[in-house]
C-alpha positions as CSV (number, residue, x, y, z in Angstrom):
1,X,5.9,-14.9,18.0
2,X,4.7,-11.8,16.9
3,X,2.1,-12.0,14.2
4,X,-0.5,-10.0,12.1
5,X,-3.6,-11.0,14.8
6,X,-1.2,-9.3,18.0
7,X,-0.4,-6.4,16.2
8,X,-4.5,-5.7,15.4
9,X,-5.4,-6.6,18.8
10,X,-2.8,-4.1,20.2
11,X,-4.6,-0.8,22.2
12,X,-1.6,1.3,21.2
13,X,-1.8,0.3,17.3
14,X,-5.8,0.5,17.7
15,X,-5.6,4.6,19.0
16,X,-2.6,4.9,16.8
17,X,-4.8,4.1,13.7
18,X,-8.0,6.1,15.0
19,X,-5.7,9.2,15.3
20,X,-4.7,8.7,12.1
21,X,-7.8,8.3,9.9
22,X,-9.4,11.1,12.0
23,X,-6.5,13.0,9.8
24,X,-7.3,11.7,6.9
25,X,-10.4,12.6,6.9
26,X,-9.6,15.9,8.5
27,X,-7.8,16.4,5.4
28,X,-10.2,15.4,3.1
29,X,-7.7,12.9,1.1
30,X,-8.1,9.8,-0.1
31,X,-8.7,6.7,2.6
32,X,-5.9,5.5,4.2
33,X,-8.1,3.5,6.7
34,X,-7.9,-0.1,8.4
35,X,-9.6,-1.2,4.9
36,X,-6.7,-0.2,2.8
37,X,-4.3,-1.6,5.8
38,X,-5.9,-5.2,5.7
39,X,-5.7,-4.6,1.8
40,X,-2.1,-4.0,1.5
41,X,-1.1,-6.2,4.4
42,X,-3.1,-9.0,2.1
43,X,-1.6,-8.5,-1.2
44,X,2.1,-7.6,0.6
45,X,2.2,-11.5,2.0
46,X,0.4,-13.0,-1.2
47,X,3.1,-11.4,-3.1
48,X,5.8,-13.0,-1.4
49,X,4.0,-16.4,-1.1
50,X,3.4,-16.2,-5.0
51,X,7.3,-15.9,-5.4
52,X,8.0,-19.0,-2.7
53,X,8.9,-17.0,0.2
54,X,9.2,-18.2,3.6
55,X,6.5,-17.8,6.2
56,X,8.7,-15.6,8.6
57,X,9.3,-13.3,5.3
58,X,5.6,-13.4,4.8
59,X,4.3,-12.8,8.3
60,X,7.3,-9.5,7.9
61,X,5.5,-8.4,5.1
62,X,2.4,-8.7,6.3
63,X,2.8,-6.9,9.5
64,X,4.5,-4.1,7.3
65,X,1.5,-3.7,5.1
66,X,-0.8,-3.3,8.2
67,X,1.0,-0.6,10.2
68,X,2.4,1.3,6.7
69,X,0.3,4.1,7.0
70,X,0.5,4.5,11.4
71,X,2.8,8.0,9.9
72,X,-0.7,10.1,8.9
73,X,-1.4,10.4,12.5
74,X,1.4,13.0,13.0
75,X,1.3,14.7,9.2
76,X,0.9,13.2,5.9
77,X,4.0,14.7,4.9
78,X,7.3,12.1,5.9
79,X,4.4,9.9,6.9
80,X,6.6,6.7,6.1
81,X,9.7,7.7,8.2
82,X,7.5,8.9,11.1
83,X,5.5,5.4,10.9
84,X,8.4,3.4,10.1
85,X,10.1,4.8,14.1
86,X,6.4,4.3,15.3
87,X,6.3,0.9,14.1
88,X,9.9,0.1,15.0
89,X,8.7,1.0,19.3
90,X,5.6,-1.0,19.0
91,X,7.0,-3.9,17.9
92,X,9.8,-3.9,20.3
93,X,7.6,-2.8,23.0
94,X,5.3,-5.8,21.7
95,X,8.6,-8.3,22.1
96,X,10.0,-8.6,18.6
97,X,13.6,-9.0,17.9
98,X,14.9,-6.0,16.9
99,X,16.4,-7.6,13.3
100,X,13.0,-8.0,12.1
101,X,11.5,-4.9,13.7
102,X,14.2,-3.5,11.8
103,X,13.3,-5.5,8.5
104,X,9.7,-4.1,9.0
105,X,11.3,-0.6,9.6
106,X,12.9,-0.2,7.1
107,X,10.6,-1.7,4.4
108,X,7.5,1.2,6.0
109,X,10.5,4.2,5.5
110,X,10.9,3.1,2.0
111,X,7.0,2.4,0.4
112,X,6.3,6.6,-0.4
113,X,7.3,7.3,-3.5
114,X,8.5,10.7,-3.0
115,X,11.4,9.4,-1.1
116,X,10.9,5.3,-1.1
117,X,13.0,2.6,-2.7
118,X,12.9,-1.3,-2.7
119,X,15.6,-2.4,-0.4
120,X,14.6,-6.0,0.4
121,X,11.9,-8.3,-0.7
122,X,9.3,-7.2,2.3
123,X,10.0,-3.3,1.0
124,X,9.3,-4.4,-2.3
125,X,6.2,-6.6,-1.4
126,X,5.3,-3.6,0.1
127,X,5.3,-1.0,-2.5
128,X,3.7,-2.6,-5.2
129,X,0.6,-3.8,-3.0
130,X,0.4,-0.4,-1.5
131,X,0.7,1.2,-5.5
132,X,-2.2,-1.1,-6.5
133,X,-4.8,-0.5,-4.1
134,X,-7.2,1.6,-6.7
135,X,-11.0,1.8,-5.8
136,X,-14.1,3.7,-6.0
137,X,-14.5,2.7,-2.0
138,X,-11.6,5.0,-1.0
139,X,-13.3,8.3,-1.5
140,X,-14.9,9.4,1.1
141,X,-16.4,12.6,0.3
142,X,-19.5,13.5,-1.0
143,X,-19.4,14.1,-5.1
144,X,-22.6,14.8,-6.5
145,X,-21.0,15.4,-10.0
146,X,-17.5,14.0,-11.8
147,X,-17.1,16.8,-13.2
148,X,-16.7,18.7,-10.3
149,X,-14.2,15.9,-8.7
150,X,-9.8,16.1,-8.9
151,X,-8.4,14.0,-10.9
152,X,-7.4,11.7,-7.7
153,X,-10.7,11.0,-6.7
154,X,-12.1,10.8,-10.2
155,X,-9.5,7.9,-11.1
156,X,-10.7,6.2,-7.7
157,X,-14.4,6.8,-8.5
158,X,-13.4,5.1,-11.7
159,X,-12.2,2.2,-10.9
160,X,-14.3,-0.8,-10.0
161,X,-12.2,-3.4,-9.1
162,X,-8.1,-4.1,-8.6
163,X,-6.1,-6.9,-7.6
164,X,-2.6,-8.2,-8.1
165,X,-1.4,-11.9,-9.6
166,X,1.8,-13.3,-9.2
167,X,2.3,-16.1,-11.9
168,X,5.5,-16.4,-14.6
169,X,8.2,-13.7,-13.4
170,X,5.2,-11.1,-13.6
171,X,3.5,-9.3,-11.5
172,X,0.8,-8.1,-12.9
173,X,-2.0,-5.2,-11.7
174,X,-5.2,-5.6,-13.1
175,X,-7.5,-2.6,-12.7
176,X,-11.0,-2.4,-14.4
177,X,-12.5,1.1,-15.0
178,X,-15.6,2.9,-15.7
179,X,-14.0,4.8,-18.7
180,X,-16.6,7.4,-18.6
181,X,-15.3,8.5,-15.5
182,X,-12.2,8.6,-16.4
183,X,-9.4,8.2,-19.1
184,X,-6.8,5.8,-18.9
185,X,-4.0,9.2,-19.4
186,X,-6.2,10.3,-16.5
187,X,-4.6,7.2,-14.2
188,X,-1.1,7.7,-15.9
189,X,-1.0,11.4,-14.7
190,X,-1.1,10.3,-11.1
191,X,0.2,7.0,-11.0
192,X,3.1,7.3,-13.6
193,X,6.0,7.6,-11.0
194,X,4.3,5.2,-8.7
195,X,4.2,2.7,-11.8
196,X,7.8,3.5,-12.1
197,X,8.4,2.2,-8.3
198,X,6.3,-0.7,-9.1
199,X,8.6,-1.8,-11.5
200,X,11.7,-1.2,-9.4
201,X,10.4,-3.3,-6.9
202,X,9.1,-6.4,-9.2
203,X,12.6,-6.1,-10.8
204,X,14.6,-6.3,-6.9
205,X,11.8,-9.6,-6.6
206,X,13.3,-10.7,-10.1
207,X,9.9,-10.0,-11.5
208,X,8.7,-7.8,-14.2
209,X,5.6,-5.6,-13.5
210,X,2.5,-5.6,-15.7
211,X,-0.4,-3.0,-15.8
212,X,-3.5,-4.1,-17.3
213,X,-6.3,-2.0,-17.8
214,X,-9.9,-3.5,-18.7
215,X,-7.9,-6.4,-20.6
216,X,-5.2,-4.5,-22.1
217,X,-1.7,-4.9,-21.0
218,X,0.0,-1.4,-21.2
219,X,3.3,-1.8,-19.6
């Protein structure tokens, strides 16, 4: 069987990855790097096993969450169709039926908002941990004052801590900022339509999504 441990022990996935937050850094964007991966392969299974999900669904999601992001090594733009075909000839190549290296596919095409949607219940797992992984440890560069920072990496620089529960119907993303750094209309400018595909997908898992904001629920 494949599972989450072959896939990180994989050379191929390993140069894949390098490649790809060399770009990302190249670029100067926000990190996209084997922390976020482990992050959103994490929170993709938990929210699945919060919702009674099989283990096979849960080790799909997993995996999913892990090589989401393979895309940036050939352009951040389309990122998730090119990593979603990338994806698809490891796994294969690794020995995994094609039905769930298409599952896993399909649900990596779909987690960008630009052009994503929530097509199963790994897709949706997917989107919503990849949506709510908001932290001051994702930017990388050097920012000696806020003021000077984008509103991107100001919300990030903001934010202390985030993390996802799965409890009643809800899904819930709690995020705790340094308001001084940041304005919670600052974090709806960004993250409005990514909220939006959050909800979509807690609605496919028969869920309603939650944001909470240093204690106060706002959607």
């Amino acid at each position: 069987m494949i599972d989450l441990a072959t896939i990180k022990a994989d050379g191929e996935v390993e140069a894949i990855m390098n490649m790809a937050e060399s770009q990302i850094r190249a670029l100067g964007i926000t990190e996209h790097s084997r922390r976020h991966a482990g992050i959103v392969s994490k929170w993709s299974g938990e929210i699945l096993r919060g919702l009674g999900a099989d283990e096979e669904r849960i080790r799909l999601a997993e995996i999913a969450g892990y090589l989401h992001d393979i895309g940036n090594c050939i352009n951040r733009a389309d990122h998730a169709q090119s990593g979603a075909l990338l994806a698809y000839n490891i796994l294969t190549r690794l020995g995994m039926d094609s039905r769930s290296a298409a599952e896993i596919m399909m649900a990596i095409g779909n987690h960008d908002e630009q052009y994503g949607t929530p097509v199963s219940d790994v897709s949706s797992a997917l989107i919503i941990a990849d949506k709510a992984d908001v932290h001051k440890s994702r930017v990388k560069k050097e920012i000696r004052d806020i003021r000077d920072a984008d509103i991107h990496d100001r919300v990030n620089l903001a934010a202390e801590r985030s993390y996802l529960t799965v409890e009643e119907g809800a899904i819930t993303l709690h995020i705790q900022i340094d308001d001084k750094m940041c304005s919670v209309m600052d974090y709806f400018e960004i993250y409005f339509v990514r909220m939006k595909l959050c909800r979509k997908a807690a609605k496919f898992l028969g869920c309603r999504f939650s944001l909470e904001i240093n204690g106060t629920v706002l959607i």
